[in-house]
GUKE-344085 format. One record per residue: residue number from 1; residue in three letters; y, x, z of N, C-alpha, C, O, CB in turn. Coordinates in steps of 0.2 Angstrom, whole numbers, plus 2048, in hexadecimal, padded with zeros to 3 digits. Last residue first. Glycine has a CB too. Example, Ala and Ser with C-alpha at 12.3 -4.5 7.8 and 13.67 -1.06 7.14 Angstrom:
BEGIN
+-----+-----+-----+-----+-----+------+------+------+-----+-----+-----+-----+-----+-----+------+------+------+
:   i :  aa : n_y : n_x : n_z : ca_y : ca_x : ca_z : c_y : c_x : c_z : o_y : o_x : o_z : cb_y : cb_x : cb_z :
+-----+-----+-----+-----+-----+------+------+------+-----+-----+-----+-----+-----+-----+------+------+------+
:   2 : SER : 7F5 : 840 : 823 :  7FB :  844 :  824 : 800 : 840 : 827 : 806 : 843 : 828 :  7FD :  846 :  81D :
:   1 : ALA : 7E4 : 842 : 827 :  7EA :  83E :  827 : 7F0 : 842 : 827 : 7EF : 847 : 82A :  7EA :  839 :  82D :
+-----+-----+-----+-----+-----+------+------+------+-----+-----+-----+-----+-----+-----+------+------+------+
END
This chain:
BEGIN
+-----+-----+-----+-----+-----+------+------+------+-----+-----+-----+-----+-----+-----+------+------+------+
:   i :  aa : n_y : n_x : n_z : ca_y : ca_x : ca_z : c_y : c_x : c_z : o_y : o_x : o_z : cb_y : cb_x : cb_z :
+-----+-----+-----+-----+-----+------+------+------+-----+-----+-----+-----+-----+-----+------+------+------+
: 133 : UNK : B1A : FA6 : 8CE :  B17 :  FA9 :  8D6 : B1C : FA7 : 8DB : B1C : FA9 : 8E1 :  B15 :  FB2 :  8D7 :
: 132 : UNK : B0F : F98 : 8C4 :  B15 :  F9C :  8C7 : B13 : FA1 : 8CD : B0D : FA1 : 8CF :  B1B :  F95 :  8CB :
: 131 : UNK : B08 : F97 : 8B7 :  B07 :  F98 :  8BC : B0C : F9B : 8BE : B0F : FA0 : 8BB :  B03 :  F9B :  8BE :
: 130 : UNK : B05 : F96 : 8A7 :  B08 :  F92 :  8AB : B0C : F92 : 8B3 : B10 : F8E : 8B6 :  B03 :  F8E :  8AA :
: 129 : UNK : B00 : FA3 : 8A5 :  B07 :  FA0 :  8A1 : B09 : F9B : 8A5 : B0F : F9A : 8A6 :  B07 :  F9E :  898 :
: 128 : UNK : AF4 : F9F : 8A8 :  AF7 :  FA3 :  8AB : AFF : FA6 : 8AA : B02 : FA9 : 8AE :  AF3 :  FA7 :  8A8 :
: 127 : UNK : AEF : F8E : 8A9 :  AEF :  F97 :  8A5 : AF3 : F98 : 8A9 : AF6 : F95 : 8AC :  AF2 :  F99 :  89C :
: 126 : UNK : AE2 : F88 : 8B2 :  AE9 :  F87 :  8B2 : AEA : F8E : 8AE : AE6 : F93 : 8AE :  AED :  F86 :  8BB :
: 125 : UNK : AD5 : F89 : 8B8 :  AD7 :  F83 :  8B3 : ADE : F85 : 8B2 : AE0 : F80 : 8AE :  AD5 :  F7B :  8B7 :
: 124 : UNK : AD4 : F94 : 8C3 :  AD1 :  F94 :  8BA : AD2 : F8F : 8B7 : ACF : F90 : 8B2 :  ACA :  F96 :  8B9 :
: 123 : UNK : AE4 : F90 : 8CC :  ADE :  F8E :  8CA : ADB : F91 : 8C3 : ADE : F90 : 8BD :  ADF :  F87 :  8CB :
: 122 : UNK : AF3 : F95 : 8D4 :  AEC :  F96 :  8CF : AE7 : F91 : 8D1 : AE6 : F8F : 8D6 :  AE8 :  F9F :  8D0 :
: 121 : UNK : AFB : F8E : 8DC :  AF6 :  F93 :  8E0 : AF3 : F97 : 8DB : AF0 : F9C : 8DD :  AF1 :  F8F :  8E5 :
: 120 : UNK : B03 : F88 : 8D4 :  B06 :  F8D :  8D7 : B02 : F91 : 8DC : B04 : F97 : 8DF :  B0A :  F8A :  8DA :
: 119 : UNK : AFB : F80 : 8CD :  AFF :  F86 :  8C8 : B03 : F8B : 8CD : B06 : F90 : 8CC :  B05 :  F82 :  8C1 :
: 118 : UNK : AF5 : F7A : 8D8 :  AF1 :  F7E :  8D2 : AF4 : F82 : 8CD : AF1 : F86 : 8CA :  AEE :  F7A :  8CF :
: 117 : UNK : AFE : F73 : 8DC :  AFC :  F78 :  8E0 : AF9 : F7B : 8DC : AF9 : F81 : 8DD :  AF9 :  F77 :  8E7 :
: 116 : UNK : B03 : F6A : 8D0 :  B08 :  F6F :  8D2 : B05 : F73 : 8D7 : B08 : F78 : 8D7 :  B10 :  F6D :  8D4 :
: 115 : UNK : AF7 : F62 : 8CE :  AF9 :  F69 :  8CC : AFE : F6D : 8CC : AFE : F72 : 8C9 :  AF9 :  F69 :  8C9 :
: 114 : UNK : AF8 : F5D : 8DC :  AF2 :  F5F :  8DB : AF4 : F65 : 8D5 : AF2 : F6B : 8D6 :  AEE :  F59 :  8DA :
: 113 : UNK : B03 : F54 : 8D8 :  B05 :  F59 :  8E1 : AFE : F5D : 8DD : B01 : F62 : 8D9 :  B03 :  F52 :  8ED :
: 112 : UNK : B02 : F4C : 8CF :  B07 :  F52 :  8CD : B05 : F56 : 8D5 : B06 : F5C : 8D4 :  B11 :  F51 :  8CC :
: 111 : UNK : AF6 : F44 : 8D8 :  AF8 :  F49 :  8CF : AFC : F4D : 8CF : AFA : F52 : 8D0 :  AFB :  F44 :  8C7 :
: 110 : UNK : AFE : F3D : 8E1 :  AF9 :  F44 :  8E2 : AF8 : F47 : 8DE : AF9 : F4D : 8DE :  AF3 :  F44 :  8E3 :
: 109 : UNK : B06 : F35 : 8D8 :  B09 :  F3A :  8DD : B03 : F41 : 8E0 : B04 : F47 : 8E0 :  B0B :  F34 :  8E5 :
: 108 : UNK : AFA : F2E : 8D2 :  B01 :  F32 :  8CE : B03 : F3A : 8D2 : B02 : F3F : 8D0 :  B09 :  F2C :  8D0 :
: 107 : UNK : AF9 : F26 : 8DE :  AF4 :  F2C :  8D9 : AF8 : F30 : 8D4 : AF7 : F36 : 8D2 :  AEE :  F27 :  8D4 :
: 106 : UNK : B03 : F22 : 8E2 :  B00 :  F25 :  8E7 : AFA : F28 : 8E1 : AF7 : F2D : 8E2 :  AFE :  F1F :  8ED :
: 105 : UNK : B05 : F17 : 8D7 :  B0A :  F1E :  8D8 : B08 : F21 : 8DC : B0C : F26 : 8DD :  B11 :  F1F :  8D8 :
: 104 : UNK : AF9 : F11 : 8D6 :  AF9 :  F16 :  8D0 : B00 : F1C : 8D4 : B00 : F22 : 8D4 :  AFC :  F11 :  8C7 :
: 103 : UNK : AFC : F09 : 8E2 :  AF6 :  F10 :  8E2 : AF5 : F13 : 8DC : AF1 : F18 : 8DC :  AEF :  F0F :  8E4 :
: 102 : UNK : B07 : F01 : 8DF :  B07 :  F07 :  8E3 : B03 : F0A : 8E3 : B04 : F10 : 8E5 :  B08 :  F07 :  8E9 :
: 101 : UNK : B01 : EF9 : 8D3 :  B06 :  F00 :  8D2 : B08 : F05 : 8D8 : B09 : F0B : 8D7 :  B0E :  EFF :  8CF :
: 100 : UNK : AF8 : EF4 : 8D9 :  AF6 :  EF9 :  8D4 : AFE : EFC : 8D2 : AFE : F02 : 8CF :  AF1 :  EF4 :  8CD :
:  99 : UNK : AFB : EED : 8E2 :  AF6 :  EF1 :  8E4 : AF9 : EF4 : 8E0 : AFD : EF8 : 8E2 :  AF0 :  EF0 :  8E5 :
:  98 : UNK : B04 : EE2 : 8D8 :  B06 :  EE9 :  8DF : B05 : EED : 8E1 : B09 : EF1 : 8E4 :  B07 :  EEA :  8E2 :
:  97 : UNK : AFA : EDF : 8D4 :  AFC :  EE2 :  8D0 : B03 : EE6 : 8D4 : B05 : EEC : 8D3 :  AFE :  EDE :  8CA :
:  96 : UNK : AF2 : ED7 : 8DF :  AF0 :  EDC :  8DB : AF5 : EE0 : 8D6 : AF2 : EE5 : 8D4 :  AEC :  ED9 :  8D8 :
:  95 : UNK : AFD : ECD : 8E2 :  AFC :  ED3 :  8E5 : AF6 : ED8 : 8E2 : AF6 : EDE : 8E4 :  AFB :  ED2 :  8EC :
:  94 : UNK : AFD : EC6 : 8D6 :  B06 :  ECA :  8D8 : B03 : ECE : 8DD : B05 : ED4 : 8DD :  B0E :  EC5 :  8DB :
:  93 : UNK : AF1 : EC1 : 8D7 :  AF3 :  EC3 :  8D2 : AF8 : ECB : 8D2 : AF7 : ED1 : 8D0 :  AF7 :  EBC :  8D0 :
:  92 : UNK : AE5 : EBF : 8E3 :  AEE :  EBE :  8E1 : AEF : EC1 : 8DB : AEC : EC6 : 8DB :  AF2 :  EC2 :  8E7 :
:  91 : UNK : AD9 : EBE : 8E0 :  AD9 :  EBB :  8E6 : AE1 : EB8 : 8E4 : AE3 : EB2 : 8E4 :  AD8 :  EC1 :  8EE :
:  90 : UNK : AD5 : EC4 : 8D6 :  AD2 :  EBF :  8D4 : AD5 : EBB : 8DA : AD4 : EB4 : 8D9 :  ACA :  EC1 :  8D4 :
:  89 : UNK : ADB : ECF : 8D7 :  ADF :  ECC :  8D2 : ADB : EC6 : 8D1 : ADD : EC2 : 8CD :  ADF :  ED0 :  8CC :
:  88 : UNK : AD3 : ED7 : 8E0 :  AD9 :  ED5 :  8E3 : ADC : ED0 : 8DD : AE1 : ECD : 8DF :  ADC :  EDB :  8E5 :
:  87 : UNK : AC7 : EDB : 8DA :  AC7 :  ED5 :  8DB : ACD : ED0 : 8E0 : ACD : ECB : 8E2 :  AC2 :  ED5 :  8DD :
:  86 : UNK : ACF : EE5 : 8CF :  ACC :  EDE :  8CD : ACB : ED7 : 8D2 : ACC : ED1 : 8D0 :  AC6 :  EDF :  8CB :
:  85 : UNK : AD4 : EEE : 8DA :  AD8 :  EE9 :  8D2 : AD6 : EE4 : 8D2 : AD8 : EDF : 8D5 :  AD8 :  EEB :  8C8 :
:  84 : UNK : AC9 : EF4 : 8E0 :  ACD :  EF1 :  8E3 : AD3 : EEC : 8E0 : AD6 : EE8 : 8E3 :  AD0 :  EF5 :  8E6 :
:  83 : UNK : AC4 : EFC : 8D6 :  AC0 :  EF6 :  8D9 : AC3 : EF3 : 8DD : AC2 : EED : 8DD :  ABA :  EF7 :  8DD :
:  82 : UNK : ACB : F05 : 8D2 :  AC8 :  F01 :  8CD : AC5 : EFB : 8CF : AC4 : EF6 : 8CB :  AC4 :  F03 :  8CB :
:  81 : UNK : AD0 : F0B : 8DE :  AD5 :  F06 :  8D9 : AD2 : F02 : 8D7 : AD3 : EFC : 8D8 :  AD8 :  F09 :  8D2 :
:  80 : UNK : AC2 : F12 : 8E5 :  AC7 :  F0C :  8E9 : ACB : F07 : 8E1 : ACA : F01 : 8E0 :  ACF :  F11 :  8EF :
:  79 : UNK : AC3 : F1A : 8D7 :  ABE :  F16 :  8D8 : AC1 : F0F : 8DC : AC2 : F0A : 8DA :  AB7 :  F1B :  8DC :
:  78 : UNK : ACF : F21 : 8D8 :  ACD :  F1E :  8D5 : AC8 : F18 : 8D3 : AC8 : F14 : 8D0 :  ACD :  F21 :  8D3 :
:  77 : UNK : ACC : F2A : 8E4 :  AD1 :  F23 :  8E6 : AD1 : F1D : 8DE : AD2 : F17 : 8DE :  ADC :  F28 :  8E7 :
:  76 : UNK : AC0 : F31 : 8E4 :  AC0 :  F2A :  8E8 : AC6 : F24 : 8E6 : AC5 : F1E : 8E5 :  AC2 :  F2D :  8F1 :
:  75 : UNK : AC4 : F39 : 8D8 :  AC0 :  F34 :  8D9 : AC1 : F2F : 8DC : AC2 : F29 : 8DA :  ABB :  F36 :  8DB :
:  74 : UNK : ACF : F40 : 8E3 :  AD1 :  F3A :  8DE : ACD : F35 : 8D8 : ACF : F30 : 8D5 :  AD5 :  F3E :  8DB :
:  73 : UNK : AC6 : F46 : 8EA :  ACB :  F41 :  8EF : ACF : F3C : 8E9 : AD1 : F36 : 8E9 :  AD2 :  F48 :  8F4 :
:  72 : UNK : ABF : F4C : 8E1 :  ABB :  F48 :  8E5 : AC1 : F43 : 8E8 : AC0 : F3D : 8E8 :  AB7 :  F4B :  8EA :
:  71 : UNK : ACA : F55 : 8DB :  AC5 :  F51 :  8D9 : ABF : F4A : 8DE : ABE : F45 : 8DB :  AC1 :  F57 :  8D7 :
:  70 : UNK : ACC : F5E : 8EA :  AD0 :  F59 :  8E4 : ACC : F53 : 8E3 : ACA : F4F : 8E6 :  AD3 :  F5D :  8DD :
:  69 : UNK : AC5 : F5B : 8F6 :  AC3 :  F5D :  8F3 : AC8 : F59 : 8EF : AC9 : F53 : 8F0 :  ABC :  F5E :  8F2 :
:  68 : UNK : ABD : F5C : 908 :  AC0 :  F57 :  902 : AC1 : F58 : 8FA : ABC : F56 : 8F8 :  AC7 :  F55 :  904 :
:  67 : UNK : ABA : F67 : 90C :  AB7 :  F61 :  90E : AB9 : F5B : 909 : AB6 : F57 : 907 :  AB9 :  F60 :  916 :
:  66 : UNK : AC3 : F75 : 905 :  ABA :  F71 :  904 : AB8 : F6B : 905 : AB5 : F69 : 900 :  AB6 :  F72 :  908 :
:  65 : UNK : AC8 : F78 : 915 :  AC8 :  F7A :  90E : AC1 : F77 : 90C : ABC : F76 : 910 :  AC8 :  F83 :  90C :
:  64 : UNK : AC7 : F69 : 921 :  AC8 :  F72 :  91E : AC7 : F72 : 91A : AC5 : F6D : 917 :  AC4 :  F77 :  920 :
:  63 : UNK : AD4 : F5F : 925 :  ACD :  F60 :  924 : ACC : F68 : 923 : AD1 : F6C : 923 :  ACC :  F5B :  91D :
:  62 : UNK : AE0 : F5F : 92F :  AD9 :  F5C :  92F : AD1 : F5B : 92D : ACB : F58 : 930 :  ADA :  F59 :  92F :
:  61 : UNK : AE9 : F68 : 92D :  AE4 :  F68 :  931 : AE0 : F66 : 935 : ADD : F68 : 93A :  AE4 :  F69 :  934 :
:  60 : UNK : AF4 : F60 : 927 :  AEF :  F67 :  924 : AEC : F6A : 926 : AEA : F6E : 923 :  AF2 :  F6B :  922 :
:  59 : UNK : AF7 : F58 : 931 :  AF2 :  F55 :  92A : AEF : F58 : 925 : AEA : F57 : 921 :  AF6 :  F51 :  925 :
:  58 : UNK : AFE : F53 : 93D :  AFA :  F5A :  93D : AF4 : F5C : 935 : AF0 : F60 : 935 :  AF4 :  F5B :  944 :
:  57 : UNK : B04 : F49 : 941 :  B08 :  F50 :  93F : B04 : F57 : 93D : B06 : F5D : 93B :  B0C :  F52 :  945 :
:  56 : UNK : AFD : F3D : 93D :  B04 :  F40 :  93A : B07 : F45 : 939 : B0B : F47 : 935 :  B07 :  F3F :  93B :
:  55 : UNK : AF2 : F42 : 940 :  AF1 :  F3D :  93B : AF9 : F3E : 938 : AFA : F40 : 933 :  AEF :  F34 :  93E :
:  54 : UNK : AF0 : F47 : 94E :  AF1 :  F4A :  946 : AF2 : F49 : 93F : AF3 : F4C : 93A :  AED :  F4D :  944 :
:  53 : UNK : AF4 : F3D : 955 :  AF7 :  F41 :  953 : AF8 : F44 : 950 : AFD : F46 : 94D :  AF8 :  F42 :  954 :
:  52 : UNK : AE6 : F38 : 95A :  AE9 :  F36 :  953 : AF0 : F39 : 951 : AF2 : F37 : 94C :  AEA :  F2E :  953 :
:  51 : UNK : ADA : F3E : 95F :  AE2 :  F43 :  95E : AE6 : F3E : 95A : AE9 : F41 : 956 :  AE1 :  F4B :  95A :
:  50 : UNK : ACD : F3B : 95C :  ACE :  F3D :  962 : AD6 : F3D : 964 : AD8 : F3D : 96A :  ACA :  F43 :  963 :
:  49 : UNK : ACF : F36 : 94E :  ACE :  F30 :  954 : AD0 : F33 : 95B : AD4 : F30 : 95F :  AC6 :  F2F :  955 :
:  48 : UNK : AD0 : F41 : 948 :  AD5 :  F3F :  948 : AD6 : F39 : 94D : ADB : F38 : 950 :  AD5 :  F3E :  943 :
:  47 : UNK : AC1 : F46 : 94D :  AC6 :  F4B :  950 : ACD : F46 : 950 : AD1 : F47 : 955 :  AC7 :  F52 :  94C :
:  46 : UNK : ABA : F3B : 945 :  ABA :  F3E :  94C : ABF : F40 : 950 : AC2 : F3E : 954 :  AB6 :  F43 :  94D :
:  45 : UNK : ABE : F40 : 939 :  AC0 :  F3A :  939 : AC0 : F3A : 942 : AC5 : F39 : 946 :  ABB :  F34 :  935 :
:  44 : UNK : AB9 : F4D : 938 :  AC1 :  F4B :  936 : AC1 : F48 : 939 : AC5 : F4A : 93D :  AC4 :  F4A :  931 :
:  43 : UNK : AAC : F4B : 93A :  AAF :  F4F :  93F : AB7 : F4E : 940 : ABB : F4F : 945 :  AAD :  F56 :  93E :
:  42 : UNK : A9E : F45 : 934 :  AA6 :  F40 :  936 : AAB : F44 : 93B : AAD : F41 : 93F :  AA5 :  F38 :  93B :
:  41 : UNK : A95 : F4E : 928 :  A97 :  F4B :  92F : A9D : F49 : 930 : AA2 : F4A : 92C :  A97 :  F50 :  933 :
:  40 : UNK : A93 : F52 : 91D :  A8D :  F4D :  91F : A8F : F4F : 928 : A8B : F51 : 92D :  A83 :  F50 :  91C :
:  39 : UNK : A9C : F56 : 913 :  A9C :  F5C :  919 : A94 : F58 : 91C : A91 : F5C : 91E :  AA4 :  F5C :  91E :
:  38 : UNK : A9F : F4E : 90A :  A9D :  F54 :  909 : A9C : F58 : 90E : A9A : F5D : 90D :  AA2 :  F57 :  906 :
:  37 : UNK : A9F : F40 : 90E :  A99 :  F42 :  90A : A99 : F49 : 908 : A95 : F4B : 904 :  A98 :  F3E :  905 :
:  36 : UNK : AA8 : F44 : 918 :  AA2 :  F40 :  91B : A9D : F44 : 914 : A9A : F49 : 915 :  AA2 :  F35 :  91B :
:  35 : UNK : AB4 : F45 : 90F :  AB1 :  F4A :  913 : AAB : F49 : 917 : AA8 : F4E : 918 :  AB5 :  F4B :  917 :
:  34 : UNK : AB4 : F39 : 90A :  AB1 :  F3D :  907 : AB0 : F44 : 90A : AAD : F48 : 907 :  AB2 :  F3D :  902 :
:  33 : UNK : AB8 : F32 : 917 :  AB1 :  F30 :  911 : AAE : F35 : 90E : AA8 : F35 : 90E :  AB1 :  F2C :  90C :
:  32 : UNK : AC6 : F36 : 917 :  ABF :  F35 :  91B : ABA : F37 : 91A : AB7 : F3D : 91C :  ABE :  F31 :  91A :
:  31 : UNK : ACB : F32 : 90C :  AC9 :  F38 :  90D : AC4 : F3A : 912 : ABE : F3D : 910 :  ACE :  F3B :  90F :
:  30 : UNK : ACD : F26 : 90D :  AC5 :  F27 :  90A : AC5 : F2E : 90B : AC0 : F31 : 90A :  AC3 :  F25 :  900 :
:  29 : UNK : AD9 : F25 : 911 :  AD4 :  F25 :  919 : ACE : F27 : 913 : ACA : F2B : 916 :  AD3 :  F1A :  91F :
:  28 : UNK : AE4 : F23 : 908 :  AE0 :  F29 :  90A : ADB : F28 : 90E : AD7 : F2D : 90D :  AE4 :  F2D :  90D :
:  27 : UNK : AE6 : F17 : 906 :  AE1 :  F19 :  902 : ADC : F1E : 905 : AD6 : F1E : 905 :  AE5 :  F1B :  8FC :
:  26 : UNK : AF2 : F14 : 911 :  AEA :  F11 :  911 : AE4 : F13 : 90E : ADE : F11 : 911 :  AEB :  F0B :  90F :
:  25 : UNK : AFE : F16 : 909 :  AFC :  F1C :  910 : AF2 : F19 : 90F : AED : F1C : 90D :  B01 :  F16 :  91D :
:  24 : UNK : AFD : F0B : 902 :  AFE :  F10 :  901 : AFC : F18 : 903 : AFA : F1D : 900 :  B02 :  F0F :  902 :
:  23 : UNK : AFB : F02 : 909 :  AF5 :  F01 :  905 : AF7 : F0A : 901 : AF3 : F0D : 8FF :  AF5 :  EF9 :  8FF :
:  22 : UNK : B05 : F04 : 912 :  AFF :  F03 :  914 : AF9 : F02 : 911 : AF4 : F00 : 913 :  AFE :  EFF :  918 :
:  21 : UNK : B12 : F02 : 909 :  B11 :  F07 :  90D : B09 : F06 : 911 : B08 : F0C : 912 :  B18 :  F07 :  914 :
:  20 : UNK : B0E : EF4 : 904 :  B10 :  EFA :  8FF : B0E : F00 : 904 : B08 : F02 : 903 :  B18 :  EFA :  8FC :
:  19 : UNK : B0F : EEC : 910 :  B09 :  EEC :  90C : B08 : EF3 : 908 : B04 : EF7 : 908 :  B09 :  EE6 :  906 :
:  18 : UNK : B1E : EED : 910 :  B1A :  EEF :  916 : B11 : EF1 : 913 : B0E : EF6 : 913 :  B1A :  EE6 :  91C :
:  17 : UNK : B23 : EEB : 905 :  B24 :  EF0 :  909 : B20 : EF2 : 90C : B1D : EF7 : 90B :  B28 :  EEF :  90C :
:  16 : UNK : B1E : EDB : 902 :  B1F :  EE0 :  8FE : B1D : EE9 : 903 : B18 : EEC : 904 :  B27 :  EDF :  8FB :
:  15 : UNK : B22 : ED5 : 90F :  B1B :  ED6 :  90D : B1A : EDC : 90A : B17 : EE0 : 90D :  B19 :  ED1 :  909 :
:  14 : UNK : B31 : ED5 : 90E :  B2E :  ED9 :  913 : B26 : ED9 : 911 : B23 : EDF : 913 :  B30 :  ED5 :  91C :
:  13 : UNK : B33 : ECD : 902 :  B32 :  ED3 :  904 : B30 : ED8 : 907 : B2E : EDD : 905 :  B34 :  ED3 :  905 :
:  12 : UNK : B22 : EC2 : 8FF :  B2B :  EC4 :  901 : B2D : ECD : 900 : B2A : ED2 : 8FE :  B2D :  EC3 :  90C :
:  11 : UNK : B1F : EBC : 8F0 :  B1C :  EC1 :  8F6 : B22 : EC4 : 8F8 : B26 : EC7 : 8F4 :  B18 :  EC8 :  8F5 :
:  10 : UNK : B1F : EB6 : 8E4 :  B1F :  EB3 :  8E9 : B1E : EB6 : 8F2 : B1D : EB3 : 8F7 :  B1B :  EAD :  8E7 :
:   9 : UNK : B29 : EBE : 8D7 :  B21 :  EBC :  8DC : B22 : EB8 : 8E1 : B28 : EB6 : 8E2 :  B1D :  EC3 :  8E0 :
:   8 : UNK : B36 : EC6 : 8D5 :  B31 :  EBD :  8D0 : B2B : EBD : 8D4 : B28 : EB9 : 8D1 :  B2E :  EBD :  8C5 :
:   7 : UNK : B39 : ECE : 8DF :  B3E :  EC7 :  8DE : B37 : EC1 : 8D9 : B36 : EBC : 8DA :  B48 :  ECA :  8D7 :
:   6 : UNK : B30 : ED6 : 8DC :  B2F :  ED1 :  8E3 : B33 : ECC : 8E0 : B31 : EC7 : 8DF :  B31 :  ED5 :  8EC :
:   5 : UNK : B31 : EDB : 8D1 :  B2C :  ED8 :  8D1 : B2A : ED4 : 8D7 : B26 : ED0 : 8D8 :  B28 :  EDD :  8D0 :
:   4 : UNK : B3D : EE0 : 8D6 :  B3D :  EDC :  8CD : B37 : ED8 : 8CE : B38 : ED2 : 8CD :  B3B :  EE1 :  8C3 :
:   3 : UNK : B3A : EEB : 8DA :  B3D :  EE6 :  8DE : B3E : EDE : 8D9 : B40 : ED8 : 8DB :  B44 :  EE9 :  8E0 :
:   2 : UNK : B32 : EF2 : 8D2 :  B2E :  EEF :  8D9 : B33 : EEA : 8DA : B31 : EE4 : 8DA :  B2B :  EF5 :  8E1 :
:   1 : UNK : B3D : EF7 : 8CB :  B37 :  EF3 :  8C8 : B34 : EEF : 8CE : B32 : EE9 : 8CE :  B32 :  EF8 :  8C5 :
+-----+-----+-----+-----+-----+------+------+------+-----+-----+-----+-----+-----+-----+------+------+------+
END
């Protein structure tokens, strides 16, 4: 489909790709943010500045339990979509609608990740019939 979609646009390849992987990767940084507005400090973002090595190898040890939060981390990314469609569709067309299927399957993608840890850790949202060990 994406490739369907570069051949009729006018956005090369290499655009495609490159953009895809960085609007992709790109979303996350609101984690950030909303560790900012949960914790009311920039210590993540600090510490990743200080080390940017954690950025890749160390990503389960950036924030702590808490600071981010399912729900909130996919608040955020919904909120970024909604506002980032429209007025990308006002500028390009073919690249708003590339936005919008790479960050639906980057939201997708955190969807299933979010409840397969939730039927595999438990959660009181999840039955019990459902839950693996």
């Amino acid at each position: 489909m994406l490739f369907a979609f570069v051949a009729e646009t006018a956005l090369p390849t290499w655009f495609v790709l490159v953009y895809s992987a960085i609007i992709g990767v790109g979303i996350d940084f609101d984690h950030f943010l909303v560790a900012r507005v949960n914790t009311g400090s920039w210590h993540a973002a600090r510490d990743c500045l200080r080390n940017p090595t954690r950025v890749f190898a160390g990503q389960d040890e950036i924030f702590e339990d808490g600071e981010v939060g399912t729900l909130r981390r996919l608040l955020s990314h919904v909120v970024i979509v909604g506002l980032l469609i429209p007025v990308l569709a006002v500028v390009s067309l073919p690249l708003a609608l590339l936005t919008a299927v790479v960050l639906y399957g980057h939201l997708l993608s955190d969807l299933i990740w979010d409840v397969y840890l939730e039927i595999k850790n438990g959660s009181p949202e999840v039955p019990n019939v459902v839950r693996r060990s």
